[in-house]
C-alpha positions as CSV (number, residue, x, y, z in Angstrom):
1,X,-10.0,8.7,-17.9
2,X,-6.4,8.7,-18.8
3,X,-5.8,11.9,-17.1
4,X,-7.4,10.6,-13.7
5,X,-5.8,7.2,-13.7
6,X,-2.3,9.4,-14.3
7,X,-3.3,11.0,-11.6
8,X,-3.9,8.5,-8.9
9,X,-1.0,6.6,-9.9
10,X,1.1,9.5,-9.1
11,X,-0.7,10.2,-5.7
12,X,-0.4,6.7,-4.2
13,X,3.1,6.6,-5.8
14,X,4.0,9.8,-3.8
15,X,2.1,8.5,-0.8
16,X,3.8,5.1,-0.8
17,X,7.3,6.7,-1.2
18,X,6.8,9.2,1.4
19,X,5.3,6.8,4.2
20,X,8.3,4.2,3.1
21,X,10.4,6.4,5.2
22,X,8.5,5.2,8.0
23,X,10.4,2.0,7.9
24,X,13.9,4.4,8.4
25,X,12.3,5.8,11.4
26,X,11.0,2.3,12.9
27,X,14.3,0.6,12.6
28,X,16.2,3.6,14.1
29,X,13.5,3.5,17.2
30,X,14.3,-0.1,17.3
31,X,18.1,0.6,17.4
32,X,17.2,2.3,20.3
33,X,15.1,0.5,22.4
34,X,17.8,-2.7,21.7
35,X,20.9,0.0,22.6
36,X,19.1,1.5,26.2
37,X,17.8,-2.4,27.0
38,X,20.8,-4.2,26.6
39,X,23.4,-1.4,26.7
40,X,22.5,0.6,29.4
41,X,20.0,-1.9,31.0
42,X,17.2,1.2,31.0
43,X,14.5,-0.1,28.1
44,X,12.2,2.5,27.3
45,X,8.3,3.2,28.0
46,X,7.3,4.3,24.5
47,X,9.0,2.1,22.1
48,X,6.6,-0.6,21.8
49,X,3.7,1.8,21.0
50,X,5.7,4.1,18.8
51,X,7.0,0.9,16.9
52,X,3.6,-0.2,16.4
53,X,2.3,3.0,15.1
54,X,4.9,3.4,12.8
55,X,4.0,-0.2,11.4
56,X,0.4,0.5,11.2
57,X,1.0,3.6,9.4
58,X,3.3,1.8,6.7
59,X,1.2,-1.2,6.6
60,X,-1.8,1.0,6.3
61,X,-0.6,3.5,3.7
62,X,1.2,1.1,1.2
63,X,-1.9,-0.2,0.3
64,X,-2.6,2.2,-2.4
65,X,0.5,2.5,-3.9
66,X,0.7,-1.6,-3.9
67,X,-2.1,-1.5,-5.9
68,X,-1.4,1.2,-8.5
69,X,2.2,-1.1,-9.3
70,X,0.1,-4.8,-9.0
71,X,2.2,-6.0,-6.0
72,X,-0.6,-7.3,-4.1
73,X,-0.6,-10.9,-4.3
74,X,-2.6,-12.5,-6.9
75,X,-3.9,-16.3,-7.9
76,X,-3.8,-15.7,-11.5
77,X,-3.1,-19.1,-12.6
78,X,-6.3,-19.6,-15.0
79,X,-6.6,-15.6,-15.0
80,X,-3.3,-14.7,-17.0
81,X,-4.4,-17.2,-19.7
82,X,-7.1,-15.2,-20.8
83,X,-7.5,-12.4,-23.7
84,X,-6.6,-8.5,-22.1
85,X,-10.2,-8.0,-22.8
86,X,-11.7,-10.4,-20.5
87,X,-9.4,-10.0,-17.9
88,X,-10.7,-6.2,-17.9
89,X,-14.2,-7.3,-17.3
90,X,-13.3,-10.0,-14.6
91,X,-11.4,-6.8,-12.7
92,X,-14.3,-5.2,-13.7
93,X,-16.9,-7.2,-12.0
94,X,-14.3,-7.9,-8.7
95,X,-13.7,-4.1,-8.0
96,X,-17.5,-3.7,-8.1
97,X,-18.1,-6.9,-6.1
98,X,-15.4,-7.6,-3.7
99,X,-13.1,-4.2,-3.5
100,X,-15.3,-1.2,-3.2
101,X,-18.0,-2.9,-0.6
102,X,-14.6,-3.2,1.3
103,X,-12.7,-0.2,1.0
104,X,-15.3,2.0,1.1
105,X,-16.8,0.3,4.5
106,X,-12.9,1.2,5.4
107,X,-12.9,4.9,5.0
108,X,-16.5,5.0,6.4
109,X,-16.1,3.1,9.6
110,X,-12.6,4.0,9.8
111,X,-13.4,7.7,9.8
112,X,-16.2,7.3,12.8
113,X,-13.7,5.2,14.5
114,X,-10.9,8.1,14.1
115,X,-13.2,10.6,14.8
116,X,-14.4,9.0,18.0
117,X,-10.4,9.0,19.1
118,X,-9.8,12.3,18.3
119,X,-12.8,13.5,20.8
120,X,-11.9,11.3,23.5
121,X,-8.0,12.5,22.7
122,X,-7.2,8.5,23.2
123,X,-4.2,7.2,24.3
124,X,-2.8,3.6,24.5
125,X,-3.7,1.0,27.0
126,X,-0.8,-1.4,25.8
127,X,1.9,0.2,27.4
128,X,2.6,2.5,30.9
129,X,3.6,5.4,28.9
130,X,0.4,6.1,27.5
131,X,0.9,7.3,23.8
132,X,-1.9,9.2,22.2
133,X,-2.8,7.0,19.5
134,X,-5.7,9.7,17.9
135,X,-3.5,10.7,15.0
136,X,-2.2,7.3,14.2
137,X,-6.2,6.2,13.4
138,X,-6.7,9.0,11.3
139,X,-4.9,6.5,9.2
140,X,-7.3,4.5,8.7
141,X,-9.9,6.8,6.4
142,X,-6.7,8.8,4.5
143,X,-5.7,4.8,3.6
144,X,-9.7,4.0,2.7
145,X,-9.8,7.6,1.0
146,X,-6.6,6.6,-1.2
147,X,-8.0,3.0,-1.9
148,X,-11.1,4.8,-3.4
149,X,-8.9,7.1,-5.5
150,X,-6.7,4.0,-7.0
151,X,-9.9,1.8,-7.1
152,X,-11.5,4.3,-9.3
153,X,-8.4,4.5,-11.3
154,X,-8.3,0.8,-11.9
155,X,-12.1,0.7,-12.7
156,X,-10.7,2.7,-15.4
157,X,-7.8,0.8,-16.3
158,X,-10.8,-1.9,-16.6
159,X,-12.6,0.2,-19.3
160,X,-10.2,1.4,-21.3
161,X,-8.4,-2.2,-21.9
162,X,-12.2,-3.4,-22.5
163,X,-12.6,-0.7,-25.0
164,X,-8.8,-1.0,-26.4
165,X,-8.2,-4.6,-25.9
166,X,-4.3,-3.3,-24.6
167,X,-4.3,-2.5,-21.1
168,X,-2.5,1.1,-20.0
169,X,0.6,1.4,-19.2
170,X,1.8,1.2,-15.5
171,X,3.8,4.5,-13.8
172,X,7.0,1.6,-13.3
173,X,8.3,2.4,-9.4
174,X,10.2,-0.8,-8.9
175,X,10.7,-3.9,-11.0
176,X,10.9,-7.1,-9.3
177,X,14.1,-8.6,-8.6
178,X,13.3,-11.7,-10.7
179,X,12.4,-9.8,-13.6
180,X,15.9,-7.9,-13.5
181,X,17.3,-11.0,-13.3
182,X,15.5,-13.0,-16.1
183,X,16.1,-9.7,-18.0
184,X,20.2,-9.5,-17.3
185,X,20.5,-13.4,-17.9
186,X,18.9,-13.0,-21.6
187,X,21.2,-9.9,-22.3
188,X,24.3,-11.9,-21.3
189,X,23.1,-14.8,-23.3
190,X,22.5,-13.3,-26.0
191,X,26.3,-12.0,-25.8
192,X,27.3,-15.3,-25.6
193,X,25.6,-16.2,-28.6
194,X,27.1,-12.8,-30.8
């Protein structure tokens, strides 16, 4: 179990790093389109679609690797009071409840849809420059395929804190900025106190 949650921690890590550069690529587009509109008084044709498919594609893809580091958003008011071991079999019971029906109706659906695109080579109707949009929703399963791989891992996670009464230790990415700061505030007061 260890193995595979190591695993899928490291693909959606690698995922979510390499589709972050999408954000590099969206803002340099958007440089653009501002610099040829306002500049040059010739905005483009393509901007709004490409801008939109880059979003989609970070939006989409993040989703995995947001999971395997516990960024998504989470009420855990009552749920952080509780004992490791039954948080592991509340997760336990959601993943199967709530998360799987979801992301596996994701890769499913989202594959016929994507397939469906591909045949009819689609392009987009938003816009008069007609972007093929067929690659972009092929997306949508890759992100429900590496939901499924995370999901699985934190089904695991689930078990082996059960078992264990500790949950497994996170691949750390990023720490939040309020942890850095709570951390650098103690470490200066405790020099003040020395």
């Amino acid at each position: 179990m260890r193995s595979f949650i190591k695993f899928a921690d490291q693909l959606s890590t690698s995922m979510g790093k390499a589709f972050s550069w999408c954000i590099v690529i969206l803002m340099g587009g958007t440089c653009y389109e501002v610099v040829m509109a306002y500049a040059f008084n010739a905005p483009t044709l393509w901007n709004f679609d490409f801008s939109l498919q880059m979003y989609g594609a970070i939006f989409m893809m993040a989703g995995a690797y947001t999971l395997s580091t516990e960024a998504h958003v989470r009420g855990d008011v009552i749920y952080r009071l509780f004992k490791p071991r039954t948080q592991g079999w509340i997760d336990l019971i959601l993943y199967f409840v709530f998360f799987f029906p979801g992301v596996l109706a994701l890769a499913f659906y989202g594959y016929e849809y994507a397939s469906m695109a591909w045949k009819i080579k689609e392009t987009s109707w938003n816009s008069p420059a007609q972007i093929q949009i067929y690659m972009a929703k092929s997306l949508i399963p890759l992100s429900g395929l590496l939901l499924i791989i995370q999901g699985i891992s934190e089904v695991f996670r689930s078990i082996i804190c059960i078992q264990t009464g500790h949950w497994p230790a996170r691949m750390v990415v990023a720490e939040e900025t309020e942890k850095i700061l709570m951390r650098t505030t103690q470490d200066e007061d405790q020099k003040d106190v020395i």
